[in-house]
N, C-alpha and C positions, 0 to 999 in steps of 0.2 A: 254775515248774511248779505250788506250792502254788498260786498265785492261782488258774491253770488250770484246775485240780482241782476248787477250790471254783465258779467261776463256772459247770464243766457238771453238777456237785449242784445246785447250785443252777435250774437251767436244765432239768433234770429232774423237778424237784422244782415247779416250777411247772408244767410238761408233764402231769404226775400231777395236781395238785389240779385243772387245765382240761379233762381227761378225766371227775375226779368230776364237776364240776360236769355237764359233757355229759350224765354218764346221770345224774344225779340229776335235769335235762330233760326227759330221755325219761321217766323215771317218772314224772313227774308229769300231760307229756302223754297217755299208757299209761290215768291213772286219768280223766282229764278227758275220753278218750274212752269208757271205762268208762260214768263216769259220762252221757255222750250218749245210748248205748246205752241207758240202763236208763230213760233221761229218753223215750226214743222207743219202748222198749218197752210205759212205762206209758201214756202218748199212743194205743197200738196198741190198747190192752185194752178202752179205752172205746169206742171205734169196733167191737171186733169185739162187743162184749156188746150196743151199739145197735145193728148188723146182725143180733144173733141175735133179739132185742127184736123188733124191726119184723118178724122170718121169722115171729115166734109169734101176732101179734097177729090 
């Protein structure tokens, strides 16, 4: 029954750190799309400052 015991500790315990890993995933994917956003937001800014550009000239 010791053995028992220990092999579903065990077995949880690996359950547990394959779960961290999981969202320690998602966070990283979370900031990488972050980071897309802000990479396509500054891409936006140049476009809309030459469309103001070109409205003024």
């Amino acid at each position: 029954m010791k053995s028992a015991s220990a092999a579903m500790k065990s077995a949880s315990t690996t359950i547990k750190s394959a779960s961290t890993t999981i969202k320690s995933a998602s966070t990283t994917i979370k900031s990488a799309s972050t980071t897309i956003k802000s990479v396509s937001g500054t891409l936006n800014s140049p476009s809309a400052i030459m469309r103001y550009a070109s409205g003024n000239i």
